[in-house]
N, C-alpha and C positions, 0 to 999 in steps of 0.2 A: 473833442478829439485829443488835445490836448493832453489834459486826464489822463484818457487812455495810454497815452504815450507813455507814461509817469509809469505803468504797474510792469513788476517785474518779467522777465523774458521767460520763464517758465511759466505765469498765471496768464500770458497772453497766447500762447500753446495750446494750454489749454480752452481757455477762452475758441480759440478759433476753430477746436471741433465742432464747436454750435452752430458754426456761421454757413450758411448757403453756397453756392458760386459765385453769386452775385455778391453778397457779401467782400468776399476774400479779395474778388478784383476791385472791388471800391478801395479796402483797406492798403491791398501793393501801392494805389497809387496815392498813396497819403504823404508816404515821406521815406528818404532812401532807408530808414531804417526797418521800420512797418515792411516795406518791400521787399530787404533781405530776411527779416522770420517766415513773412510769406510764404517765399519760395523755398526755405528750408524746411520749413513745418508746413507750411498750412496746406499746400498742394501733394504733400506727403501722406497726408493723414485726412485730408479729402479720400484719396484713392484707396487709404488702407478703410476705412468707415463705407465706402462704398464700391467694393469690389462688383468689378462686370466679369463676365462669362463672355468672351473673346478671342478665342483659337485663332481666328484668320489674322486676328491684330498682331500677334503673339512678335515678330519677327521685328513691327514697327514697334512696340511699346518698349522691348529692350534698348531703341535709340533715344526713344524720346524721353525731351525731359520729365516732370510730373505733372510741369502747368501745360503743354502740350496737348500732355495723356487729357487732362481734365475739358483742356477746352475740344476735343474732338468728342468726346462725350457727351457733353452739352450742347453740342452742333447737332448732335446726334438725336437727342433727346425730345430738342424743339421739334426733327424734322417728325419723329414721331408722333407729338402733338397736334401737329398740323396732318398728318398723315398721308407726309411728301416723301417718294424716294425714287431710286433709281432702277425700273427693272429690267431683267432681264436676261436669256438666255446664253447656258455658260456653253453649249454647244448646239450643234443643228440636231435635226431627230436624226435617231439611230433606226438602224434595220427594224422593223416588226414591232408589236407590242408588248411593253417587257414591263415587268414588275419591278421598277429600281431600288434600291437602297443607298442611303448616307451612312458615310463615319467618316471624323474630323479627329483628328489630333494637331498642335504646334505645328506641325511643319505641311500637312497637305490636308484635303479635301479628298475622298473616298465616293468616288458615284458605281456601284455594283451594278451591274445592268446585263442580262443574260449570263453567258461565261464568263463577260469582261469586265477589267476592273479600273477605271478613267479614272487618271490620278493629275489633281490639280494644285500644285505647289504656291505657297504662301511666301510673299516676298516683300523686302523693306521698300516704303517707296524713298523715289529722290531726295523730297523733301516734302517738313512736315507738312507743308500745304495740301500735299496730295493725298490721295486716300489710298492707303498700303495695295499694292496688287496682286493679283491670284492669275497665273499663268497656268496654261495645259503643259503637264509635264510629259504623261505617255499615257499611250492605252493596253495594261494585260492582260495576258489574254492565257485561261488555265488550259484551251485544248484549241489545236486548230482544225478539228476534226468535229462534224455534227455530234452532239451529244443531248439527247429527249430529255434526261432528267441532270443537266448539269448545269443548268444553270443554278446561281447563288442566290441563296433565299437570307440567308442571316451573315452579318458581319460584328465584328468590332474592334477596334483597336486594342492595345494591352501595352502598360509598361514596357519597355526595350533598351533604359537607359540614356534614352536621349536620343537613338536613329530615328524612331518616329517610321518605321516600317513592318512593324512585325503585327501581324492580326489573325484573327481567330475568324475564318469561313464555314456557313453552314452552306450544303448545299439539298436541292431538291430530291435526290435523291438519296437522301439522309444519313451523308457524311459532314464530321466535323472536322475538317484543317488547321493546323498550326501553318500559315504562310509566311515570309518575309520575302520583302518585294526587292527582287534582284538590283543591285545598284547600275546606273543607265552610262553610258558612255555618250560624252559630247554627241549632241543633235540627234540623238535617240529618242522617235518618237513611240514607237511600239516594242514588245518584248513578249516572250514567253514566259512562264512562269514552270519553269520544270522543276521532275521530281526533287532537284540538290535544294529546291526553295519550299517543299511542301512537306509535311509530316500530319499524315494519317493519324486524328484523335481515336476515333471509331465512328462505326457505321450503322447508325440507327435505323435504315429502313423507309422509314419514313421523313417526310420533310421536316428540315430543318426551320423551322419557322421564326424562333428567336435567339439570338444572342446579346446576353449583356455580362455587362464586366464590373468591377467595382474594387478600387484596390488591389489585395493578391488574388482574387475570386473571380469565375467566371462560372457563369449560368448558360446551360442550353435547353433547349424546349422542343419538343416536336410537334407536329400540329396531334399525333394522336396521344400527347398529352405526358412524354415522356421527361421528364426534367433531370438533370443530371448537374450536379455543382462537381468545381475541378479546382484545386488550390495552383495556380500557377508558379513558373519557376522559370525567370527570366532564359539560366542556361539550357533549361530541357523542357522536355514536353510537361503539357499540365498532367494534375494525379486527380482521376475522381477520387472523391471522398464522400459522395454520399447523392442519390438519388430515391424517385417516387413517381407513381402517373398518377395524373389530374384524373382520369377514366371518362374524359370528358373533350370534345374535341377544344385543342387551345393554339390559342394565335399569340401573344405578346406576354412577354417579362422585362419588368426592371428587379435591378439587385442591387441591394444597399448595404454595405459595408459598415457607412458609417452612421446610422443610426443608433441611437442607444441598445434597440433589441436589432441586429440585423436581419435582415428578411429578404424573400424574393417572393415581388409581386408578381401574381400569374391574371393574366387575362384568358377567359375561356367564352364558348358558347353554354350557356345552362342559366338555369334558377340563382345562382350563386357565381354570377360571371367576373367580381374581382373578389381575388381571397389574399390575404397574405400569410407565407410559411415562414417561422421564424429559422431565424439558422443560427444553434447553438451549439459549442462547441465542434465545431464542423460539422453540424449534423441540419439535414435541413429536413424538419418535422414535416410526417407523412400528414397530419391536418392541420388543418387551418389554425393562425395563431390570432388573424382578425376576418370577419367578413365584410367589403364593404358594399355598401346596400344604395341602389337606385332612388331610392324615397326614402321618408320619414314614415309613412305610409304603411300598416299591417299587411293591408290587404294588396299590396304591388309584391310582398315578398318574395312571393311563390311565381311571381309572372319571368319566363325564359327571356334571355337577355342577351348580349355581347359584348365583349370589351376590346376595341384593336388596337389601344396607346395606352402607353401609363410613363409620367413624367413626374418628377419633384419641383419643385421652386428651385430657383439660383437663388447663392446663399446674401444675397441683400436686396431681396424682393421684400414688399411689406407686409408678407406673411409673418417674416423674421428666417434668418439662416437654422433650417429645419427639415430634415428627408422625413420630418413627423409628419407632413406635407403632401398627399398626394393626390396627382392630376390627373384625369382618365377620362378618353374618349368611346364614346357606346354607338351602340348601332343604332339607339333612337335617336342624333344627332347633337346630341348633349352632352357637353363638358361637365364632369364633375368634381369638385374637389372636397374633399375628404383629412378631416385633423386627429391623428391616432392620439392626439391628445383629448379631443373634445366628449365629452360624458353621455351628447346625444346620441342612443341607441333604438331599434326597432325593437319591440319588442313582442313574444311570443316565438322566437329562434327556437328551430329545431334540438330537443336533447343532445346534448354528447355538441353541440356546435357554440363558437362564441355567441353572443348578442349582435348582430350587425349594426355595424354604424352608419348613422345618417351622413348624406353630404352636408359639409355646412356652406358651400354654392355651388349653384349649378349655369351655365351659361351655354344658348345657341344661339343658331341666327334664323328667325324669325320667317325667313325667305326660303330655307330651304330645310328639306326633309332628310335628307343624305345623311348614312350614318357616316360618324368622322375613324378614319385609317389611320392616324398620328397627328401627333401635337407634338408641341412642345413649349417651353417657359424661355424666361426673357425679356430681348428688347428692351424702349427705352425705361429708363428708373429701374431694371429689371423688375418689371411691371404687368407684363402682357402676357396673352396665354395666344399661341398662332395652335392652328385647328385646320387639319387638312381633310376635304370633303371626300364622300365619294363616286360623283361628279361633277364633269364641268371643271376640273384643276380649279378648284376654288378652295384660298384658304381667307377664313376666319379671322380674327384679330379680336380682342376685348383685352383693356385694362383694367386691373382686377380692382384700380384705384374707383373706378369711371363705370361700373359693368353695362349701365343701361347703354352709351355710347361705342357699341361695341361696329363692325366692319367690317365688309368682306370683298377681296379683291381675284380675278381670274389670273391667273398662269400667263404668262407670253405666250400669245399661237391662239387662246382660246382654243386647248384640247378639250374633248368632251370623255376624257377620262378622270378615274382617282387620283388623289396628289397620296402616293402611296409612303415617300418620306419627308420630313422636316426636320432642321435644324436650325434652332433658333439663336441668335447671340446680343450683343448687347444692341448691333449698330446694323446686324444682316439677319436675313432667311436664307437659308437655303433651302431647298424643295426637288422635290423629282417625280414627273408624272409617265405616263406609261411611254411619250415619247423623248422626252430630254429633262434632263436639269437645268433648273434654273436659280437668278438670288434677285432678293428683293434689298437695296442698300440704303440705310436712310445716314449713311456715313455722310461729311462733307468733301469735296477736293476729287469728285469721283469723276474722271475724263477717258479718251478712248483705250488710252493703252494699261488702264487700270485691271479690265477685263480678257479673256485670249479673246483674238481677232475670229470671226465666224467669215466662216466660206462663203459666198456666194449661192444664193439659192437660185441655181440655175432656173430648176422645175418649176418656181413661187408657190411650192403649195404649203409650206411652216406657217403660213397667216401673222407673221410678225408684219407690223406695221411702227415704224419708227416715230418717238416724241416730240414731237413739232420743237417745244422748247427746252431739248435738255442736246441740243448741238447735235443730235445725233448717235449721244451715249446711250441714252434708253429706249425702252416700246413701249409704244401704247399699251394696256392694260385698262381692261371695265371696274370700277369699284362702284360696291354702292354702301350705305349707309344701315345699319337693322334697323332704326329710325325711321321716318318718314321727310326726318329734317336733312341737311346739309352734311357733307363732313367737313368738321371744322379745318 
C-alpha cells in the first residue's frame, strides 16, 4: 500500500475509477491522505460512472454529500439482492374501480385516477440516516360535476423551467390538455383545476390512450390509432407538426428524442404489434422504420399479437446507456427486449415492410398466464425489469444480470385487479392498481413518517395487514419465487 501511496494524485484518480464500493471505502480508510482524494474524487466519479434514475431522491441528493449519495445506493442495492423492502400503500382505496396512471418528475409524484389528480410531493429528509420522504400534497380535481367520459386516460409531465407542475392530460373522451397545477395555499388539501389552469390542445374523439414526452417533443396516441407529434414551447401551447393512424386499434407509445434515429414506439393490437416510426426532420414517417417481432420464428410472424408497455433501459444499466434498447410487454405475458443494433432478423417480411427483428431476451413468470399492462427498467445496479400483471396486482421483477432468478410479488390489499401503472427507480416502485397506489422501497432509514399517514380503515375491508417486523412501517405482501427454490 505503501507503493501505492508513492503514484501521483492524478494516476490514483484515475486508478479509482476501476475500483468497487468496497474497494473505495477500504482505500478512505488507509491514511488521511488516500481519504481526502477519496472523497474528492473517488465518490465523485463512483456516481458520475454510475448514474441512477431517482426523481423521488431528487430533493435529498442536492444535500447529500457524494459518499452519502453512494452509501444509500448500496444499502439499496443489497436490499435488492436479498429481495427486502418496504411495502406499501401510499393512500386508502378511492371511490369505484379506476384505471390509474403515474408521472413523476423532481418535485412530485402524479397518481391520475378517474377525474382526479393526487399529488404527492418529494421532500429532504432530516438527516441522511433517514430515507428522503413523500408527503400528500392535495387532491385535483378537473370537474366537480359527474362527467361519463372525463376521466384521464394519458398524462405526462413536460419541461416548465424548474416549477415542476406543468403537464400534458389525455382524457377519455379524447381531448388533449395543456395543465399547470394551481399553486396551493398553506394547509390546502384539495383544489380545483379551472379554465385559467387548462388550455385545450384539441379533441380527438376518441380516447386518449397515451402520452409521452421526450425533450422538446411530445407524442399522443388514440386508442383508434391516431398519433399526432407537437414540438413544444415552454411559454405557449405545443404546435403539431406532424401526424398518421396506426389503422389499427393502439394502446401505448414511447418517444425518443435522443436516439441516434429518433423515433416513436407504437404498441398496437395486430400481426405487427410493436413498430417503430422514425421521426425525421420533424416529420414522423407514415411506415414503419423497424418491426419488432415476437420470435425468431417464421412461422409466429403472421400470428395477432398485443403490446401494452414499451420502456428503454436507464442509462447505466448493463445493456450500456442506449434508447437502442427496447423493453416491451405483450399480451402473452412476456417481456421482450429488443437491440436496434442487433443483425438478428426474421425473415420472409412482407414487401414494401422492414425485416423484423428478433428479440435478443425474452423474460416471464412461469406461474402466471396474464398478459403484462406496463413495465418499466431500473432498480438496483439499474439492473431489473418490474412487469405489471393483468391480475391479482402482481408485479414481476427479473434482473437482467440473473434472468433465471427472476420474482414476483402482490400489491398491498391483495387486489385482484391489473397493476395498470409503474414506475420504477433506482431504490423504489411505484405502482397503481384499479384501487390505490402504492410503492415498494428497498431504500434504507425508511420509518413512519417517511410515508403520508393512512386514515383509519374504519370498514377493514382494504386487506392490508401490517409486517410483524418492519415496526409497523410496512404490510404484508405474498412473494414467491419463478423457481421452485427460495428467494435469496
Amino acid at each position: 500500500m505503501s507503493a501505492f501511496q508513492t503514484l501521483p494524485s492524478d494516476i490514483l484518480v484515475v486508478v479509482m475509477q476501476y475500483l468497487r464500493v468496497q474497494d473505495l471505502a477500504v482505500l478512505s480508510r488507509t491514511s488521511k491522505a488516500l481519504h481526502a482524494i477519496v472523497s474528492e474524487f473517488g465518490w465523485t466519479d463512483h456516481l458520475r460512472l454510475n448514474p441512477r434514475r431517482c426523481l423521488s431522491l431528487s430533493k435529498a441528493l442536492d444535500i447529500w454529500d457524494p459518499r452519502k449519495q453512494v452509501r444509500y445506493h448500496t444499502l439499496a442495492d443489497r436490499a435488492w439482492a436479498r429481495s427486502e423492502f418496504v411495502a406499501r400503500p401510499l393512500q386508502r382505496p378511492w371511490y369505484g374501480k379506476l384505471q390509474p396512471l403515474l408521472a413523476i418528475n423532481s418535485s412530485r409524484l402524479i397518481v391520475a385516477a378517474g377525474n382526479s389528480l393526487y399529488s404527492f410531493a418529494f421532500k429532504a429528509p432530516r438527516s441522511a440516516e433517514l430515507a428522503p420522504a413523500i408527503h400528500f400534497e392535495c387532491k385535483y380535481t378537473f370537474s366537480l360535476e359527474a362527467d361519463l367520459r372525463g376521466d384521464v386516460t394519458g398524462i405526462a409531465f413536460i419541461p416548465d423551467g424548474g416549477l415542476g407542475r406543468t403537464l400534458y392530460v389525455g382524457f377519455e373522451d379524447g381531448r388533449l390538455e395543456h395543465v399547470l397545477l394551481p399553486e396551493l395555499q398553506s394547509g390546502q388539501r384539495e383544489a380545483l383545476i379551472g379554465t385559467d389552469s387548462r388550455h385545450l390542445q384539441y379533441v380527438d374523439w376518441e380516447v386518449i390512450e397515451s402520452i409521452s414526452a421526450s425533450d422538446e417533443l411530445l407524442l399522443s396516441l388514440s386508442s383508434a390509432g391516431n398519433a399526432k407529434l407537437f414540438r413544444l414551447d415552454p411559454s405557449a401551447p405545443a404546435t403539431e407538426i406532424s401526424s398518421f393512424n396506426t389503422e389499427v386499434r393502439s394502446w401505448t407509445s414511447y418517444l425518443s428524442a435522443k436516439s441516434p434515429t429518433a423515433y416513436a414506439a407504437i404498441g398496437t393490437s395486430s400481426s405487427t404489434p410493436l413498430v417503430l416510426h422514425s421521426i425525421t426532420n420533424s416529420e414522423l414517417s407514415t411506415t414503419p422504420w423497424a418491426v419488432l417481432h415476437q420470435s425468431s420464428k417464421v412461422g409466429e410472424q403472421s400470428r395477432s399479437s398485443a403490446v401494452y408497455g414499451i420502456c428503454t433501459a436507464p442509462s447505466s444499466s448493463p445493456w450500456g446507456a442506449s434508447e437502442q434498447i427496447i423493453v416491451s410487454g405483450w399480451y402473452d405475458g412476456k417481456v421482450r427486449v429488443h437491440d436496434l443494433r442487433s443483425s438478428s432478423r426474421v425473415t420472409g417480411a412482407p414487401s414494401g415492410q422492414p425485416a423484423p427483428l428478433s428479440p435478443v431476451m425474452s423474460f416471464y413468470d412461469p406461474w402466471s398466464f396474464e398478459p403484462i399492462y406496463t413495465l418499466d427498467c431500473g432498480g438496483g445496479s439499474s439492473s431489473h425489469i418490474a412487469a405489471g400483471s393483468a391480475r391479482h396486482s402482481v408485479v414481476a421483477f427479473w434482473d437482467v444480470r440473473a434472468a433465471a432468478r427472476g420474482w414476483s410479488v402482490h400489491a398491498p390489499g391483495n387486489d385482484s385487479s391489473p397493476v395498470y401503472s409503474l414506475i420504477l427507480e433506482g431504490t423504489r416502485l411505484f405502482g397503481a392498481n384499479q384501487s390505490r397506489s402504492f410503492i415498494y422501497d428497498f431504500g434504507p432509514g425508511v420509518t413512519q413518517s417517511t410515508y403520508p399517514h393512512l386514515p383509519p380503515d374504519r370498514n377493514e375491508r382494504d386487506g392490508l395487514q401490517h409486517k410483524k417486523d418492519w415496526d409497523g412501517v410496512g404490510y404484508y405482501v405474498t412473494k414467491y419465487p419463478h423457481s421452485r427454490g427460495e428467494i435469496s
